[in-house]
N, CA, C, O and CB atoms as a CASP TS submission, in Angstrom:
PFRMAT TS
TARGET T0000
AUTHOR 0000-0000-0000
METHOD Language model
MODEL 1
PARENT N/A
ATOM      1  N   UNK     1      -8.953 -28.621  -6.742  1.00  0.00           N
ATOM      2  CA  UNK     1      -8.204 -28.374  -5.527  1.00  0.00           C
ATOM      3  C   UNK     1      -8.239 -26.872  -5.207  1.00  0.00           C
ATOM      4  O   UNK     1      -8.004 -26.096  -6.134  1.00  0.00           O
ATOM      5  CB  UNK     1      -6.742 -28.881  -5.669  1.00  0.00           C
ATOM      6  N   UNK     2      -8.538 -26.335  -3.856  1.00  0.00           N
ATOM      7  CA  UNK     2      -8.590 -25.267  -3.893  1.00  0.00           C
ATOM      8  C   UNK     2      -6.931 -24.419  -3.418  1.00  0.00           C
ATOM      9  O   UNK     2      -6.160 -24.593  -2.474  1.00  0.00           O
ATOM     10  CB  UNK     2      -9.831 -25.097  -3.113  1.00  0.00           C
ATOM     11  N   UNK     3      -6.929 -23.723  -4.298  1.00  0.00           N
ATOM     12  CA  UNK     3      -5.449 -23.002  -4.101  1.00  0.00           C
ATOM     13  C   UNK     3      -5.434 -22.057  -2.602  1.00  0.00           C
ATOM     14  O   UNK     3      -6.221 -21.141  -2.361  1.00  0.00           O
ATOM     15  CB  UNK     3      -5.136 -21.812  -5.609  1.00  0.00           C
ATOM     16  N   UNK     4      -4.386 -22.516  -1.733  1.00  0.00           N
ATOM     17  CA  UNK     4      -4.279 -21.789  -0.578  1.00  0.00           C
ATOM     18  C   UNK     4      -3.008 -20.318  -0.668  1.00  0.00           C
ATOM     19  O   UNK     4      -1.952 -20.212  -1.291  1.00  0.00           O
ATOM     20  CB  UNK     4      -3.876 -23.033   0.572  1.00  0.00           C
ATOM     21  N   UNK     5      -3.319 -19.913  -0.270  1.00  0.00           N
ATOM     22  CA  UNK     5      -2.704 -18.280  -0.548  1.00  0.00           C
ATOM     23  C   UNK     5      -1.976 -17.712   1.065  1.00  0.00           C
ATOM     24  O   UNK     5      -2.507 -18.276   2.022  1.00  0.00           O
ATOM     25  CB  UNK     5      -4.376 -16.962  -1.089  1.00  0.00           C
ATOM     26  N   UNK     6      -1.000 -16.822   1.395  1.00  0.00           N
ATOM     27  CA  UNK     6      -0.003 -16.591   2.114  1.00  0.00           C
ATOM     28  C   UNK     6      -1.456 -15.749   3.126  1.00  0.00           C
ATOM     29  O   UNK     6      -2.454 -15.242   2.614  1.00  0.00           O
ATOM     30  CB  UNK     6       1.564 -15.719   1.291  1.00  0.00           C
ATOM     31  N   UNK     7      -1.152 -15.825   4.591  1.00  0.00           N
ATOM     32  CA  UNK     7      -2.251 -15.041   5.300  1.00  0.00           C
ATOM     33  C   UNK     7      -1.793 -13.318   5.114  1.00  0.00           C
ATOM     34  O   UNK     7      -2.612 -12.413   5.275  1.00  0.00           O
ATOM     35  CB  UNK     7      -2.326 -15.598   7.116  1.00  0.00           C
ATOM     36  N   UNK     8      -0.609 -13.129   4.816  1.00  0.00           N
ATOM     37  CA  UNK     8       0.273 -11.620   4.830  1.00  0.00           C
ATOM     38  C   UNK     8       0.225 -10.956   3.334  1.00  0.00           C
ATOM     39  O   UNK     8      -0.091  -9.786   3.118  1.00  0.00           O
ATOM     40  CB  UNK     8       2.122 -11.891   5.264  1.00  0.00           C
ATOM     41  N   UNK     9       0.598 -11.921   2.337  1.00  0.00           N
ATOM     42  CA  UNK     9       0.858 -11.222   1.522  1.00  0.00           C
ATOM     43  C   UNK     9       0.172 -11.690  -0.077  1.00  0.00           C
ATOM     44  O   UNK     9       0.513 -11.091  -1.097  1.00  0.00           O
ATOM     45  CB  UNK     9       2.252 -11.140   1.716  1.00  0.00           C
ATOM     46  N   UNK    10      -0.849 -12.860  -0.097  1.00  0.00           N
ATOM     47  CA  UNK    10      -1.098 -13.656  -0.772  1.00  0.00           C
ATOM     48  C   UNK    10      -0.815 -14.442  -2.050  1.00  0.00           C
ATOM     49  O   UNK    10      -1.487 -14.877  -2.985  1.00  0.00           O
ATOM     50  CB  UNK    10      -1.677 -13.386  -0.710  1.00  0.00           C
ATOM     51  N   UNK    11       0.392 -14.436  -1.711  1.00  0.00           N
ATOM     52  CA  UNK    11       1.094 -15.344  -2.648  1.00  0.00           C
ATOM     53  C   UNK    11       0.822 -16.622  -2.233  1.00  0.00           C
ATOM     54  O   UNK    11       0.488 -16.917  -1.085  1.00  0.00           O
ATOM     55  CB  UNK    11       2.558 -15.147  -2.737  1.00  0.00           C
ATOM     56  N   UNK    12       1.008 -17.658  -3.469  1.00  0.00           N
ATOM     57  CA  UNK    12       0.839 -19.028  -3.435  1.00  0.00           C
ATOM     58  C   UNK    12       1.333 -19.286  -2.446  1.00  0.00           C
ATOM     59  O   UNK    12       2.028 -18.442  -1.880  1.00  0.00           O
ATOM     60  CB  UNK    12       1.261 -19.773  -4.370  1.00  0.00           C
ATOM     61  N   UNK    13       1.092 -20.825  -1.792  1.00  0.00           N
ATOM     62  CA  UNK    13       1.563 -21.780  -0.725  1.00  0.00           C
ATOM     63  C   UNK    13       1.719 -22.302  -1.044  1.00  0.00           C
ATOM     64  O   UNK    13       0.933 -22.500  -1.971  1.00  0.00           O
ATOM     65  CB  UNK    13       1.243 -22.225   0.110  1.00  0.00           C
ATOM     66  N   UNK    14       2.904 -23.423  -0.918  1.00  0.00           N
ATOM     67  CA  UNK    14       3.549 -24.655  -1.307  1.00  0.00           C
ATOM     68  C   UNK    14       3.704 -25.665  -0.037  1.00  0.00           C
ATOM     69  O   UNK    14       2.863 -25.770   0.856  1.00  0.00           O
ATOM     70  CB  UNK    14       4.973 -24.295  -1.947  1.00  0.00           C
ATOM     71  N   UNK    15       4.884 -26.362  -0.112  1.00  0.00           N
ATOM     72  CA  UNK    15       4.794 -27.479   1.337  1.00  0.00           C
ATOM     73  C   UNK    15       5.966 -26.700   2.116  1.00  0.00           C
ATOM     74  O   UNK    15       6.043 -27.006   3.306  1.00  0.00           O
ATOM     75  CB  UNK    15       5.273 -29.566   1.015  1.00  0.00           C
ATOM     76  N   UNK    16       6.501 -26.151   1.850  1.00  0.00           N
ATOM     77  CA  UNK    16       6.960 -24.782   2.836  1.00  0.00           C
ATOM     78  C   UNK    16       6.526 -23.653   3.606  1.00  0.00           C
ATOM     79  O   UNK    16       7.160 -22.843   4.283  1.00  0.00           O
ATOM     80  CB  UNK    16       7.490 -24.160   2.332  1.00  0.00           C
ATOM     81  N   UNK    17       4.966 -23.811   3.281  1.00  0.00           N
ATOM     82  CA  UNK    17       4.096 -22.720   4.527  1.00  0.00           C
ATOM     83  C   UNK    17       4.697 -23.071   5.717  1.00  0.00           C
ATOM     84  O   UNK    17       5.295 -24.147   5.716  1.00  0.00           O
ATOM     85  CB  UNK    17       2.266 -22.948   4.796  1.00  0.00           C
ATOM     86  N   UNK    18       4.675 -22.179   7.108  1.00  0.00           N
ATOM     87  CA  UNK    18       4.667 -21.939   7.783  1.00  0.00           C
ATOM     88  C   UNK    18       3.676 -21.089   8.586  1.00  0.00           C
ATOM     89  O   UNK    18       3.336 -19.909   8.509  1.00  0.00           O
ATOM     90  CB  UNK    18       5.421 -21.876   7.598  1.00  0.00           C
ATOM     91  N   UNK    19       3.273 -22.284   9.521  1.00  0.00           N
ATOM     92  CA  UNK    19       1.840 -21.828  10.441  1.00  0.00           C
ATOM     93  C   UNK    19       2.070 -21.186  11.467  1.00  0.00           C
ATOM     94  O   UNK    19       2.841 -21.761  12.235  1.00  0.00           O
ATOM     95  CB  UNK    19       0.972 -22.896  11.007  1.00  0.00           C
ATOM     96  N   UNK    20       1.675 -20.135  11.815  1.00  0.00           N
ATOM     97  CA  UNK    20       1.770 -18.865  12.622  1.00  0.00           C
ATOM     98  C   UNK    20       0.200 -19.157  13.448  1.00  0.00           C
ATOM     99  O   UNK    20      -0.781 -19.728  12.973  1.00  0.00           O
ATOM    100  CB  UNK    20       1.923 -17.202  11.489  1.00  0.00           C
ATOM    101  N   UNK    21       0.320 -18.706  14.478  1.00  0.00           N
ATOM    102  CA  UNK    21      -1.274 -18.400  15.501  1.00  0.00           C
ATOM    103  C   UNK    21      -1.580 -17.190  15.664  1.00  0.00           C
ATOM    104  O   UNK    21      -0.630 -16.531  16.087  1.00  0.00           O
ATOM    105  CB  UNK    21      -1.322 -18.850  17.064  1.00  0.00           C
ATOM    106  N   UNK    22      -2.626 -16.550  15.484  1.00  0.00           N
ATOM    107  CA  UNK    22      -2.737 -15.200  15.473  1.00  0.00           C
ATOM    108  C   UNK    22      -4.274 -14.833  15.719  1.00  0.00           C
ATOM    109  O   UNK    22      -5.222 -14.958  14.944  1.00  0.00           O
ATOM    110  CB  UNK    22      -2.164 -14.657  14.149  1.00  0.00           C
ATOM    111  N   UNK    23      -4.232 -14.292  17.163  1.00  0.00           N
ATOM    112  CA  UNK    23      -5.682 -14.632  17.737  1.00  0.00           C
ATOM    113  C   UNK    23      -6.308 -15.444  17.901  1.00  0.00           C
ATOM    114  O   UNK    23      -7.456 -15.563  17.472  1.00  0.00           O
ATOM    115  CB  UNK    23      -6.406 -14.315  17.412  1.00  0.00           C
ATOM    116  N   UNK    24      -5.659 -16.270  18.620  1.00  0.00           N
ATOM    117  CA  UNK    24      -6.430 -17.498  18.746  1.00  0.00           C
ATOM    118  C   UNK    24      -6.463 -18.878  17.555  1.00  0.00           C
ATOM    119  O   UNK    24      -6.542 -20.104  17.624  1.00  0.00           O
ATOM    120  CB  UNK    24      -7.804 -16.912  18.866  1.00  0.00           C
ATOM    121  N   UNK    25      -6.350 -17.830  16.470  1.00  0.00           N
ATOM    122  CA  UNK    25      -6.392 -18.670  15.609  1.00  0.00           C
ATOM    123  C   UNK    25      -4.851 -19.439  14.562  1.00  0.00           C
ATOM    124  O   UNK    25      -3.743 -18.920  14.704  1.00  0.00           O
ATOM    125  CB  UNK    25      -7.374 -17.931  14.912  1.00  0.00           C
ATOM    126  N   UNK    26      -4.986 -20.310  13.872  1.00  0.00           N
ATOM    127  CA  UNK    26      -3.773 -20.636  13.176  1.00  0.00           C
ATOM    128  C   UNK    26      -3.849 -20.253  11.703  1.00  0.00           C
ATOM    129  O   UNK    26      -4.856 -20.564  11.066  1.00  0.00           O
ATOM    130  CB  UNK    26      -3.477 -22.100  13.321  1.00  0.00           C
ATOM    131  N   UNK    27      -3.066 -19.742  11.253  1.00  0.00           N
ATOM    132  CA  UNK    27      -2.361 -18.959   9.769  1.00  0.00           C
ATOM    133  C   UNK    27      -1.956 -19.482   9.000  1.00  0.00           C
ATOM    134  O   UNK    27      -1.586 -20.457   9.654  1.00  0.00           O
ATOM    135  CB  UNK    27      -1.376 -18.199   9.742  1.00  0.00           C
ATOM    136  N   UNK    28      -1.578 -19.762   7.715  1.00  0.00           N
ATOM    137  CA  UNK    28      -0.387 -19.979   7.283  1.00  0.00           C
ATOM    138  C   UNK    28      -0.105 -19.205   5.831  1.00  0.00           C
ATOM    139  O   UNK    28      -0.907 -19.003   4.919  1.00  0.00           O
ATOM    140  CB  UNK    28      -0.241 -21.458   7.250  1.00  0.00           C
ATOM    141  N   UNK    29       1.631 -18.757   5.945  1.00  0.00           N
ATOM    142  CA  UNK    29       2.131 -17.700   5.656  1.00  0.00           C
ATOM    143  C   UNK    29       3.447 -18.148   4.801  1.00  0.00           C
ATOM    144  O   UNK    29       4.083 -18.969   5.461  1.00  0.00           O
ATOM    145  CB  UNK    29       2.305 -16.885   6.897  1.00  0.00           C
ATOM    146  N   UNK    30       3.988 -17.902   3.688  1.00  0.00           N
ATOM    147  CA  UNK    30       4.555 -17.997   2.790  1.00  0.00           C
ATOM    148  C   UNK    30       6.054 -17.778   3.158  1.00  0.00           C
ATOM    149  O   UNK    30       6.698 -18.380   2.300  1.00  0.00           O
ATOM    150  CB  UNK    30       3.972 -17.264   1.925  1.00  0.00           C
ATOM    151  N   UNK    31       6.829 -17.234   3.977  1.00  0.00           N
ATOM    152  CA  UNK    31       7.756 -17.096   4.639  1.00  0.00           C
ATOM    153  C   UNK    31       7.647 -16.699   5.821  1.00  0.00           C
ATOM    154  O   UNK    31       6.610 -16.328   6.371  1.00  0.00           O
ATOM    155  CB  UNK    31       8.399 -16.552   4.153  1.00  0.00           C
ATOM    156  N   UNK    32       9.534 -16.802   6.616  1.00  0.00           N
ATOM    157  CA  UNK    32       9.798 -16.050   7.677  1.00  0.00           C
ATOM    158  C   UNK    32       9.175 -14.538   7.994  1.00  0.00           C
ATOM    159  O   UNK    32       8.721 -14.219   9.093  1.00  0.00           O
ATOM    160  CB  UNK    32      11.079 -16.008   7.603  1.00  0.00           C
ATOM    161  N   UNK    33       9.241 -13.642   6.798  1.00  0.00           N
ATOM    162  CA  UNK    33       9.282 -12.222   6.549  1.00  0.00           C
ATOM    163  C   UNK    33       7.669 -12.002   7.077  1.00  0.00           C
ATOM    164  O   UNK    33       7.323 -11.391   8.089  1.00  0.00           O
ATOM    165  CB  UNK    33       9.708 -11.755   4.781  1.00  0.00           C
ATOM    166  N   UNK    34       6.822 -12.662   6.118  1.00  0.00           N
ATOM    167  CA  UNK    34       5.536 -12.700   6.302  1.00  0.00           C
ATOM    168  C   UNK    34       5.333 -13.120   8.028  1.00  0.00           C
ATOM    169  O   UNK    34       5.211 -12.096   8.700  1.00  0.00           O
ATOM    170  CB  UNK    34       4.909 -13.766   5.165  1.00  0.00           C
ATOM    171  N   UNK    35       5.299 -13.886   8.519  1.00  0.00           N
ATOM    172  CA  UNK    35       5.294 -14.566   9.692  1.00  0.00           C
ATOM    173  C   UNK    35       5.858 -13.277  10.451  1.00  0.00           C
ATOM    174  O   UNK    35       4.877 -12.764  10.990  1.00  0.00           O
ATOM    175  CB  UNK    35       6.168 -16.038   9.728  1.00  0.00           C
ATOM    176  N   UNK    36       6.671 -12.743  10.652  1.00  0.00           N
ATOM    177  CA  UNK    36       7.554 -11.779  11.388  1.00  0.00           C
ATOM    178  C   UNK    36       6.407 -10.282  11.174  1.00  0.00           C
ATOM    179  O   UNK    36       6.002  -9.639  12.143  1.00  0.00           O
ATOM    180  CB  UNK    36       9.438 -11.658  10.507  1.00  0.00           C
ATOM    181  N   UNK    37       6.087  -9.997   9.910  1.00  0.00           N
ATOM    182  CA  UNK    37       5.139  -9.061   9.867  1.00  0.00           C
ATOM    183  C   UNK    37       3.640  -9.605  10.463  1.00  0.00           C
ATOM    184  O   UNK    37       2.751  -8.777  10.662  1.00  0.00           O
ATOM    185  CB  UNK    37       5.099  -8.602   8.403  1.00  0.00           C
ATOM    186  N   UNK    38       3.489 -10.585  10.647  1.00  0.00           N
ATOM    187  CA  UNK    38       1.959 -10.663  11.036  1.00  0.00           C
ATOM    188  C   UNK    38       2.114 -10.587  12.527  1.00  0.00           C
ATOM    189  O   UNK    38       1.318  -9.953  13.220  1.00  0.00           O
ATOM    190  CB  UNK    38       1.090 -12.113  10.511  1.00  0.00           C
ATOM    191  N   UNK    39       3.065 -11.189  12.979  1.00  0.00           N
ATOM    192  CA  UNK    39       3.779 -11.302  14.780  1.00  0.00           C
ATOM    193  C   UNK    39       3.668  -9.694  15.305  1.00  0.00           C
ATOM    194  O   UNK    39       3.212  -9.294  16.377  1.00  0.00           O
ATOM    195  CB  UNK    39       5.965 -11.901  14.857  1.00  0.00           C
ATOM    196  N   UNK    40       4.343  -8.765  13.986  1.00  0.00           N
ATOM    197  CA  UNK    40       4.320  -7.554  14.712  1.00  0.00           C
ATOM    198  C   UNK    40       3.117  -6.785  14.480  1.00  0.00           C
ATOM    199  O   UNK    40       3.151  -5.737  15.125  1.00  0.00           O
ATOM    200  CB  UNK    40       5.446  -6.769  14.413  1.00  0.00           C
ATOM    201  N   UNK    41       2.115  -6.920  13.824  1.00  0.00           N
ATOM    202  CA  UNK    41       1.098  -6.674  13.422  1.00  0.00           C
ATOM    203  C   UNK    41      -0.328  -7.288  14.682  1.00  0.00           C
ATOM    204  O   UNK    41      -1.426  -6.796  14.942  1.00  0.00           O
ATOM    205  CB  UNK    41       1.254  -7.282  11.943  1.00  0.00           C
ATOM    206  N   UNK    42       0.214  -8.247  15.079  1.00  0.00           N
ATOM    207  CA  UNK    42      -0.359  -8.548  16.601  1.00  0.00           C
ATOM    208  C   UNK    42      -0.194  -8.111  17.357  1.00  0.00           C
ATOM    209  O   UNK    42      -1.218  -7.656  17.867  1.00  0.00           O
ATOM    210  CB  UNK    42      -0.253  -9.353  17.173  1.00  0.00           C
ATOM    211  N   UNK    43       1.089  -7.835  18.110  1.00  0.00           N
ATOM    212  CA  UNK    43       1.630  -7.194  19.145  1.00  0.00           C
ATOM    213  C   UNK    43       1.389  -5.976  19.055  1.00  0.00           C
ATOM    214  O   UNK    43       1.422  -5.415  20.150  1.00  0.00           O
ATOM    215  CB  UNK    43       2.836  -7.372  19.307  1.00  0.00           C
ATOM    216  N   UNK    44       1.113  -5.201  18.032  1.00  0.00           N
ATOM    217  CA  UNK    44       0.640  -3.779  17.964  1.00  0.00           C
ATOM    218  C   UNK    44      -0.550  -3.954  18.440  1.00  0.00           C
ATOM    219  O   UNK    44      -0.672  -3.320  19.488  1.00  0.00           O
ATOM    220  CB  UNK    44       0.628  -3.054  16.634  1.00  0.00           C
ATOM    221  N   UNK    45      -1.519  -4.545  18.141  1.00  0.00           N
ATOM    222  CA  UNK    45      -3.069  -4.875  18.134  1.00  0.00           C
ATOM    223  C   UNK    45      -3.146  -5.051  19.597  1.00  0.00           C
ATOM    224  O   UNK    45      -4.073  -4.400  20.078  1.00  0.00           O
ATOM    225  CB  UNK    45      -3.626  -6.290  17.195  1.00  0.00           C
ATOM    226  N   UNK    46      -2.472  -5.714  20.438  1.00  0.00           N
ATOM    227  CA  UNK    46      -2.377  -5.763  21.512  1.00  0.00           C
ATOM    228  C   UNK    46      -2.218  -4.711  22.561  1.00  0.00           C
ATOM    229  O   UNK    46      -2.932  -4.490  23.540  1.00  0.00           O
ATOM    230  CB  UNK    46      -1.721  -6.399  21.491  1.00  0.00           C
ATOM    231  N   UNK    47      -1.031  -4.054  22.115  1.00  0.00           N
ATOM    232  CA  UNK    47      -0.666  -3.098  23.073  1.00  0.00           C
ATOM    233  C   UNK    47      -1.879  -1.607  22.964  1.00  0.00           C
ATOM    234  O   UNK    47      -2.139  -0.741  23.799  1.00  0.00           O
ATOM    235  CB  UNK    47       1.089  -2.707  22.683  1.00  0.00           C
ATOM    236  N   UNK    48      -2.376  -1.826  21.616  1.00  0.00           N
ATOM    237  CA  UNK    48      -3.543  -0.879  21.701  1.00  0.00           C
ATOM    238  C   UNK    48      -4.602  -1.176  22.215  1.00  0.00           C
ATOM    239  O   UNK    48      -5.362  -0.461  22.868  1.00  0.00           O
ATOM    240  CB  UNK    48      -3.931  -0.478  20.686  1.00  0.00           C
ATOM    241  N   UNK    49      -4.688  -2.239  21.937  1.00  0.00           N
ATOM    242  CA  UNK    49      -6.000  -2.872  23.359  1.00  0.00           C
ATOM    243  C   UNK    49      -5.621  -2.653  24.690  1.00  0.00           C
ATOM    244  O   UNK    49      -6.483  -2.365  25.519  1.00  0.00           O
ATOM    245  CB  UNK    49      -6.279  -4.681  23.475  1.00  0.00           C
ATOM    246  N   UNK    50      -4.163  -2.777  25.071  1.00  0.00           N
ATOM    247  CA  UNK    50      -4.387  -2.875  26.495  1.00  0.00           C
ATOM    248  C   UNK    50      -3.910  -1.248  27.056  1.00  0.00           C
ATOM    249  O   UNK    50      -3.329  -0.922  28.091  1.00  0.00           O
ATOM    250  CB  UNK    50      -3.390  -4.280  27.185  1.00  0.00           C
ATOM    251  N   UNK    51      -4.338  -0.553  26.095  1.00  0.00           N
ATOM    252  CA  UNK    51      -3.946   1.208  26.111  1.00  0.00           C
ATOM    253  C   UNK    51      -5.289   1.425  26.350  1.00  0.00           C
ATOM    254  O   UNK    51      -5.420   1.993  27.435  1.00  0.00           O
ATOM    255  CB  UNK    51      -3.240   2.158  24.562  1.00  0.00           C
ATOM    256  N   UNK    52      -6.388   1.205  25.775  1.00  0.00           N
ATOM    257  CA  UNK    52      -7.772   1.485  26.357  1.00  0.00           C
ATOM    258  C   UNK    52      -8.533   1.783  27.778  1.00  0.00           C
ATOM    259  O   UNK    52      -9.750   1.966  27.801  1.00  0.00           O
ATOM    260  CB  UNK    52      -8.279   0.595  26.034  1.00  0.00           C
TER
END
């Protein structure tokens, strides 16, 4: 079985992941905390793109 790992911080996943979208694409992330850092970690990514 292949072991799935947190998209933020890579800690194990259990049946409590939580799937986040992030570029298009879907995530999944080991908590709220994680999820909340990848959210703002987009929105940065963003606003520097649309600073160009």
């Amino acid at each position: 079985m292949t072991q799935r790992t947190c998209a933020a911080c890579d800690c194990e996943l259990d049946q409590q992941s939580i799937k986040v979208k992030l570029g298009g694409k879907t995530v999944e992330v080991c908590c709220e905390e994680c999820a909340a850092a990848l959210g703002e970690a987009e929105a940065a990514k963003a606003s520097a793109e649309a600073e160009k």
